[in-house]
C-alpha positions as CSV (number, residue, x, y, z in Angstrom):
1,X,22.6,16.6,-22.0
2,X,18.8,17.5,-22.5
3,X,16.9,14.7,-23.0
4,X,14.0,14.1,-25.5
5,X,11.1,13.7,-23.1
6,X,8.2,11.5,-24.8
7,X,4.9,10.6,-23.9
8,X,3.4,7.4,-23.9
9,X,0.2,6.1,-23.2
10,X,0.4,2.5,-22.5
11,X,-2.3,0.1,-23.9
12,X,-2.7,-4.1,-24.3
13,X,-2.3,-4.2,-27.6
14,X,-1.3,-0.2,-29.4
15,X,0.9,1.8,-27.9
16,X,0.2,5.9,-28.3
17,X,3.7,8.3,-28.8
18,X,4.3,12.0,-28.5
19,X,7.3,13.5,-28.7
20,X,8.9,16.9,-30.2
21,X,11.9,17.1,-32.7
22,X,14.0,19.1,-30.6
23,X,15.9,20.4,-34.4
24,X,13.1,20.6,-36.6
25,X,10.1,21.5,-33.8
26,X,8.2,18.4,-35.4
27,X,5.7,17.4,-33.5
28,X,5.4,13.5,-33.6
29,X,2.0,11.8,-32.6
30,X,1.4,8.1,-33.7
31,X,0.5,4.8,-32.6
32,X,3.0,1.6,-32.3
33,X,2.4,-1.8,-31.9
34,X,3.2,-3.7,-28.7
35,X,5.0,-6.2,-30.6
36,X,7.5,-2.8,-31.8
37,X,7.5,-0.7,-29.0
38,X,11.0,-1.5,-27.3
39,X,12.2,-1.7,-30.8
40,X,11.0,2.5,-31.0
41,X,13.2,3.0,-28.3
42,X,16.3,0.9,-29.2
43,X,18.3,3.0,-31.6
44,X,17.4,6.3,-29.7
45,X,19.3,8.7,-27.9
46,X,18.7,8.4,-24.2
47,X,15.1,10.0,-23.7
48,X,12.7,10.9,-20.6
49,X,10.0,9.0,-20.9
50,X,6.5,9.9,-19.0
51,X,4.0,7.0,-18.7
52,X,0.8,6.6,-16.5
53,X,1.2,4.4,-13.3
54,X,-1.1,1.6,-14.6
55,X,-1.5,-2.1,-15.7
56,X,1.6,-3.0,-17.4
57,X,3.9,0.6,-16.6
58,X,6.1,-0.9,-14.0
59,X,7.1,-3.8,-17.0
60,X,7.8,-1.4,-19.2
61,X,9.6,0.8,-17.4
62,X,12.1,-1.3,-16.3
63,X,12.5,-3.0,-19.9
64,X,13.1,0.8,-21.3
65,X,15.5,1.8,-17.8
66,X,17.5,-1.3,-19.0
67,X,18.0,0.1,-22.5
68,X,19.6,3.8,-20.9
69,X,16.3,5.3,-21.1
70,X,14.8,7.7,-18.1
71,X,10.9,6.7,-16.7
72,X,8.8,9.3,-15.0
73,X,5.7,7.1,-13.8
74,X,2.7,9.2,-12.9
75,X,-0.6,9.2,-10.7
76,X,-3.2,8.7,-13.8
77,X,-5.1,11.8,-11.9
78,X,-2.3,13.8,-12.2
79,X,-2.0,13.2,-15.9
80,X,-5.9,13.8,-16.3
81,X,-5.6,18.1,-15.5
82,X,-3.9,17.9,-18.4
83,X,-6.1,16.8,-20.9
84,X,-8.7,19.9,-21.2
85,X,-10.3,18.5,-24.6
86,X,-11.2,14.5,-26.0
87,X,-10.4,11.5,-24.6
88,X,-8.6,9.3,-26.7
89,X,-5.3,7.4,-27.3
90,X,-3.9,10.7,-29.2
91,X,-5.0,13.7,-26.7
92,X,-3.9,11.2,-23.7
93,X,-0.2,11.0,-25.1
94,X,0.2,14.6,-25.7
95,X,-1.3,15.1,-22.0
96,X,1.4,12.9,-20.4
97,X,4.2,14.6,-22.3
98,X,3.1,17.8,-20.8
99,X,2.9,16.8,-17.7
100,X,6.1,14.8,-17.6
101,X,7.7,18.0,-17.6
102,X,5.7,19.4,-14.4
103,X,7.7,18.6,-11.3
104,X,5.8,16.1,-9.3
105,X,6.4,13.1,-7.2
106,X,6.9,10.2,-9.8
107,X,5.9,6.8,-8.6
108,X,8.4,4.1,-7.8
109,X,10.0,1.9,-10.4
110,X,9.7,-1.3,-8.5
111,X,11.8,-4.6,-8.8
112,X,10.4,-7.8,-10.2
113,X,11.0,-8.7,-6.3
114,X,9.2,-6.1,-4.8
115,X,6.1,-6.6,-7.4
116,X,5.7,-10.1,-6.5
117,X,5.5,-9.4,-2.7
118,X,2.6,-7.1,-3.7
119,X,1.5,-9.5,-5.8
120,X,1.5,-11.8,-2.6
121,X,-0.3,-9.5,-0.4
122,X,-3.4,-9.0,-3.0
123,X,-4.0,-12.2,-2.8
124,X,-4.3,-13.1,0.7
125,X,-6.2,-9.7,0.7
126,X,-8.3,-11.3,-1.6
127,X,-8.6,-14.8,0.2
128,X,-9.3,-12.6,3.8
129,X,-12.2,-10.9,2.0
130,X,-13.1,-14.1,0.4
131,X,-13.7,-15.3,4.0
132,X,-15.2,-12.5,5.5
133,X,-17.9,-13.0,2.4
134,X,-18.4,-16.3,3.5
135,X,-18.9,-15.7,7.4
136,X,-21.4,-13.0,6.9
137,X,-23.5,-15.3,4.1
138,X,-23.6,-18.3,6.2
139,X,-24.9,-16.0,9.1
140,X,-27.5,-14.4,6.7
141,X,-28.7,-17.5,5.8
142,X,-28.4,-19.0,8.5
143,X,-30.5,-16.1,10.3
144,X,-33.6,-16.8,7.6
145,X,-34.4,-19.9,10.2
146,X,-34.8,-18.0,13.2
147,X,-30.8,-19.0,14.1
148,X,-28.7,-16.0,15.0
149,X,-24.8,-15.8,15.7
150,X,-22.5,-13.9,17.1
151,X,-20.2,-11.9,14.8
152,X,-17.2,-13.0,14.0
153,X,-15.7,-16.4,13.1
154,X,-14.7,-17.7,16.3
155,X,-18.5,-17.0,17.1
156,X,-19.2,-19.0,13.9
157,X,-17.7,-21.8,14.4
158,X,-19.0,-22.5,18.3
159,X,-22.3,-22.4,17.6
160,X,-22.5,-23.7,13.7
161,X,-22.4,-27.6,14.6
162,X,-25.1,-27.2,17.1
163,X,-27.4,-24.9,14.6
164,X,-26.7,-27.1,11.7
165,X,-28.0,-30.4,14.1
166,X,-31.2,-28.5,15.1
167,X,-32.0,-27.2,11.5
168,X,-31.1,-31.0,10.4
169,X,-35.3,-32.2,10.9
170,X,-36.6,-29.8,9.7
171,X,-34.9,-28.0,6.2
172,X,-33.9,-30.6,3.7
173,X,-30.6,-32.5,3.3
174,X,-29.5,-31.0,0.7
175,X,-29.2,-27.4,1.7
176,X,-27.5,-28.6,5.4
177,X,-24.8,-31.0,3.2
178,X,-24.6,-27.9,1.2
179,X,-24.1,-25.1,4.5
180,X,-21.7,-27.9,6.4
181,X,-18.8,-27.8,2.9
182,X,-19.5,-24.0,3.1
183,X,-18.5,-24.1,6.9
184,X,-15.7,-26.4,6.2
185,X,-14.7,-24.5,3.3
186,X,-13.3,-21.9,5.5
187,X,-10.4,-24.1,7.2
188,X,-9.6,-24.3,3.3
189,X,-9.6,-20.3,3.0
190,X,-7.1,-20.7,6.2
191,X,-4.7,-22.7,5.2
192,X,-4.3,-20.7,1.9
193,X,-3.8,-17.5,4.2
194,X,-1.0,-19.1,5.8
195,X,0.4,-20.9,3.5
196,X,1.0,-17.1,1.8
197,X,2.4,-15.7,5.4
198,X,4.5,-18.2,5.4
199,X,6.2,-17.5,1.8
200,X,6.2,-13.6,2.7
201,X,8.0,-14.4,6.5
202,X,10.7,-16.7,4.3
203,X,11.2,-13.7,1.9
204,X,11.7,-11.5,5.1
205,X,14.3,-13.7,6.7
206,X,16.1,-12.5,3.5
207,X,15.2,-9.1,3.1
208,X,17.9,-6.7,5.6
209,X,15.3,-3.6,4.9
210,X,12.1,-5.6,5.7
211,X,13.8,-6.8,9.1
212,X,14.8,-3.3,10.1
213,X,11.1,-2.1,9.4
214,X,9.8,-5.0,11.3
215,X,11.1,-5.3,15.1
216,X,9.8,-1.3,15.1
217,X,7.2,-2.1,17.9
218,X,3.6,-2.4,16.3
219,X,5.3,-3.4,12.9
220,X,5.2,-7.0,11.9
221,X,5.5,-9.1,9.1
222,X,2.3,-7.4,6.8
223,X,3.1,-3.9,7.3
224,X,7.0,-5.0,7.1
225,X,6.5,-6.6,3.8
226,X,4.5,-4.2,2.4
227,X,6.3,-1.0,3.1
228,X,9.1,-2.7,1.8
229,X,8.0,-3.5,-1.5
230,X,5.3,-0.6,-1.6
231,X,8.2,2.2,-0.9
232,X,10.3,1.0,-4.1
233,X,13.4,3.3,-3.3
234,X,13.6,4.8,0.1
235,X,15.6,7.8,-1.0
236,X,12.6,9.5,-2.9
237,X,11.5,10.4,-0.4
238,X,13.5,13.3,1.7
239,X,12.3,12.5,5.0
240,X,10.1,10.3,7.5
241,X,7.2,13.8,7.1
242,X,7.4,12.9,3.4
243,X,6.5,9.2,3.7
244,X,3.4,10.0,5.7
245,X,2.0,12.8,3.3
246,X,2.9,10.1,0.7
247,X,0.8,7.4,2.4
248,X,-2.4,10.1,3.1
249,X,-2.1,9.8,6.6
250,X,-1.4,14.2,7.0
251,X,-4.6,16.5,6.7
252,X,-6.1,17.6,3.8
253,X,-6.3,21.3,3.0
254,X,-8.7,23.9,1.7
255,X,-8.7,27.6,2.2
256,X,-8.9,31.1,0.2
257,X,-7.4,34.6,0.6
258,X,-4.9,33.3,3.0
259,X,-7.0,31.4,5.3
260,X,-6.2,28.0,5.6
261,X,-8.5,25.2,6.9
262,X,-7.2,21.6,7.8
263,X,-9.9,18.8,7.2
264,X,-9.5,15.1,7.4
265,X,-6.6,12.7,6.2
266,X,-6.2,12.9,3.0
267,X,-6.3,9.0,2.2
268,X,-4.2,9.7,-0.9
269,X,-1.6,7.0,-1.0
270,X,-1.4,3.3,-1.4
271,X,-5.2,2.1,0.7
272,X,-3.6,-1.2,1.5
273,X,-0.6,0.1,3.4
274,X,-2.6,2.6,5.5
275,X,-5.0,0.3,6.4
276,X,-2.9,-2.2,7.6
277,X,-1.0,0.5,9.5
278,X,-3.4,1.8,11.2
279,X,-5.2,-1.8,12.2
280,X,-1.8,-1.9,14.0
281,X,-1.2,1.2,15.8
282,X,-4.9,0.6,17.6
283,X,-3.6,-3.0,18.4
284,X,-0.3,-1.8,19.4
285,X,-2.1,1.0,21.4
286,X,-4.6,-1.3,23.2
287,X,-1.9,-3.7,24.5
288,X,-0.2,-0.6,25.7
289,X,-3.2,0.2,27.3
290,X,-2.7,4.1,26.5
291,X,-1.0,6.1,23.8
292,X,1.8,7.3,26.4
293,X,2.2,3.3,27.0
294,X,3.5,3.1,23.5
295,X,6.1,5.5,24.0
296,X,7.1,4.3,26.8
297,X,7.5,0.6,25.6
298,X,9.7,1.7,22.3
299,X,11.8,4.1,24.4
300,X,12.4,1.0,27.3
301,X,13.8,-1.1,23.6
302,X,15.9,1.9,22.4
303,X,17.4,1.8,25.6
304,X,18.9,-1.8,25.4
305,X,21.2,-0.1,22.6
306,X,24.3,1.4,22.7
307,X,24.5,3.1,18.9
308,X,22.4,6.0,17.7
309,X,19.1,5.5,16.6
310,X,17.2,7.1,13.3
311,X,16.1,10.3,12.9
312,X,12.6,9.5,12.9
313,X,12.5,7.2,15.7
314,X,14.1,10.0,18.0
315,X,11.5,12.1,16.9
316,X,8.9,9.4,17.4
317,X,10.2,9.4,21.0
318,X,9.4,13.3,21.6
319,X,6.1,12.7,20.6
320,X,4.6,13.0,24.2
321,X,2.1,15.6,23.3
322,X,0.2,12.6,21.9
323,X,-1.1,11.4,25.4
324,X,-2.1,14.2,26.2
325,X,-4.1,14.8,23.2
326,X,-6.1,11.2,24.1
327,X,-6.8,12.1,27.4
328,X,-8.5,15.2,26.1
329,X,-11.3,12.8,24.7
330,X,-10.3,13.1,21.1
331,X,-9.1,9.1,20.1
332,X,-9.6,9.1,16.8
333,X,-7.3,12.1,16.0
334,X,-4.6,11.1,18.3
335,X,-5.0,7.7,16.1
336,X,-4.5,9.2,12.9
337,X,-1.8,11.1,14.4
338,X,0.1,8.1,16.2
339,X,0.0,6.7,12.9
340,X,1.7,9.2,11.0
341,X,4.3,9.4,13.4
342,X,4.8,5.3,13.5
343,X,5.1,5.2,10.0
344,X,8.0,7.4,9.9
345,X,10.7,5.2,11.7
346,X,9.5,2.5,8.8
347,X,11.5,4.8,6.1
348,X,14.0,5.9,8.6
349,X,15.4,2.4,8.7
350,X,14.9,1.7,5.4
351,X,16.5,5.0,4.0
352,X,19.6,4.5,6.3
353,X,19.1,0.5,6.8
354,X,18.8,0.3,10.4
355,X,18.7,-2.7,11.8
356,X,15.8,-1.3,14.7
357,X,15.3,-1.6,18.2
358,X,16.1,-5.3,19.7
359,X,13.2,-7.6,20.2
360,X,10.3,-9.1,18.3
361,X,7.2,-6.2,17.4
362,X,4.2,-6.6,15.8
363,X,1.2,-7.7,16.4
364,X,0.1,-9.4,12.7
C-alpha cells in the first residue's frame, strides 16, 4: 500500500499541512489548530508523515505512530535545501513534504524513557556549567584585589578561606558575606550533580542495553546513559562505521573533478555525546599510559570470556595501527580516531545486546 506522505510543520500553537490528493492531484495547504491536529489524523488512512526534528516532534510522533501513522523526523538543515523561496509556515510545509520523500537518515523516534534520561543529562549539564560559571567569577573577582588562584576548583577551595580572611580588613563586610555564600553555594551545585548521577546509575541498574554499553572499558555511566537514550533504536543504524559518521567523529569531505580531500571531523551529530566520548577516550588513554595500552587492557578483559564477542569490538581489537600512528607525534588524530573506533563497540552491544567484557570500565 502507498502511503499518503504529508508535511507538517510543527508550531506552539498552529500547525502547517501539505499533502497531495493522490485521486484528484489536489494539492492541500492549510493550517490546523493544536487543539485539532491528532483529530486531522484520526479518520485517515495510514499516512507517511515528515516533520522537522524540533521542540515538540518527538511528542507528536509518537502520539501519531500510536494512531497507525508512519513518522519521518528530519535534521531541520536538511529540510532547509528545500525551501528555495519565503520563509513562512506555508513554504516550510511544502518543503518538508518534499523532502520526506528524499532518502535520508531520519532521526530516532525516542521513548518517553529514553527522553527523560536526556532530559536528565541537560540538566546536570546545565548545573556543571552553572559551576564552572561560578569558579571562574569568584576567581575574577577575586583577582580585582591583587589575590590570584589556581585553576580549577580543588585550587579554589584551598586557598579561598585564607584569601577571604586577608581581604576581611580591608573590603567591606558585605561583599566578603556575599563571596563566602557564593563559595558555599558550590557544595549546593554538588550535591545537585549527584543527586542526578545517582537517579541515572538507578535507571542503569535497570536498563540491559545501558549495562552492556557500560563495562566497555573507558565507558561509564554518562556515556552509557547517553548513548542509550541518544541512539533511540540501535538497528538504524547498519553498522558500528555508521554510528560514528552519525555521531561526527569521521572526516569531513571536500573535493572536485574526482579529487577528494579529507579535512577535519565533521562534528555533525549529537555535541553532547561526542564530547563526553572523547573526554573519556583521553582519560581512558592516560591511565593506559599509551594508545597500544588500551588495546592491550580491553583484549586482557575479552580474554576472561569464553563466548564470541561483537563485531565491532573484534574489530576494535585489530586496531593496532593506532599506536603507531601516536608514536609518530600526531595525538590529536590518533584521538579522534581512537574515538571513532571506541564508540563502535557502544552500538555493537546495543544492536545485538551484549552483555560486554567482565569488569567495571569507565572512568566518569
Amino acid at each position: 500500500m502507498t502511503h499518503t506522505i504529508v508535511g507538517v510543520d510543527i508550531a506552539k500553537n498552529v500547525m502547517q499541512v501539505h499533502w497531495v490528493d493522490q485521486e484528484t492531484g489536489e494539492i492541500v495547504n492549510r493550517p490546523v489548530k493544536r487543539a485539532a491536529f491528532l483529530e486531522y489524523f484520526a479518520n485517515r488512512n495510514a499516512c507517511l508523515i515528515g516533520m522537522e526534528s524540533c521542540s515538540g516532534s518527538q511528542h507528536w510522533a509518537r502520539r501519531l505512530i500510536e494512531m497507525g501513522h508512519q513518522v519521518k523526523l528530519m535534521p531541520a538543515k536538511f529540510v532547509k535545501t528545500f525551501n528555495i523561496r519565503n520563509k513562512n509556515d506555508a513554504a516550510d510545509a511544502r518543503a518538508i513534504w518534499m523532502a520526506t520523500q528524499m532518502t535520508s537518515k531520519a532521526v530516532a523516534v525516542k521513548t518517553e524513557a529514553q527522553q527523560a534520561v536526556l532530559a536528565l543529562h541537560r540538566m546536570r549539564q546545565q548545573l556543571v556549567k552553572f559551576r564552572t560559571m561560578q569558579i571562574n567569577s569568584l576567581r575574577g573577582l577575586l583577582s580585582e584585589y591583587g589575590e590570584v588562584m589556581g585553576v580549577g576548583r580543588t585550587a579554589l577551595d584551598k586557598a579561598v578561606a585564607g584569601v577571604l580572611e586577608r581581604l576581611a580588613g580591608r573590603l567591606p563586610a558585605i561583599l566578603i558575606d556575599t563571596l563566602r555564600e557564593q563559595w558555599k553555594g558550590l557544595d549546593d551545585l554538588d550535591r545537585q550533580i549527584a543527586q542526578i548521577e545517582r537517579r541515572l546509575r538507578e535507571w542503569m541498574k535497570d536498563d540491559q542495553a545501558a549495562k552492556a554499553i557500560a563495562v566497555i572499558p573507558g565507558v561509564g555511566l554518562l556515556t552509557a546513559t547517553a548513548a542509550v537514550a541518544t541512539m533511540g533504536h540501535a538497528k538504524a543504524f547498519k553498522s558500528g562505521r555508521e554510528f560514528a559518521a552519525w555521531l561526527g567523529l569521521v572526516p569531513g569531505q571536500t573535493g572536485s573533478g574526482g579529487k577528494v580531500e579529507l579535512l577535519g571531523i565533521s562534528k555533525r551529530g549529537d555535541t553532547y555525546l561526542r564530547t563526553v566520548d572523547q573526554n573519556n577516550t583521553v582519560t581512558d588513554s592516560r591511565v593506559n599510559q599509551t594508545v597500544g595500552g588500551y588495546f592491550r587492557r580491553l583484549d586482557r578483559r575479552h580474554r576472561r570470556r569464553d563466548d564470541a564477542l561483537p563485531d565491532g569490538i573484534r574489530r576494535l581489537e585489530s586496531a593496532k595501527f593506532l599506536t603507531k600512528r601516536a608514536q609518530q607525534g600526531r595525538p590529536v588524530r590518533s584521538l579522534y580516531q581512537l574515538c571513532c573506533r571506541r564508540c563502535q563497540p557502544d552500538w555493537s552491544c546495543y544492536a545485538t545486546d551484549h552483555r560486554g567484557p567482565p569488569g567495571g570500565g569507565g572512568n566518569e
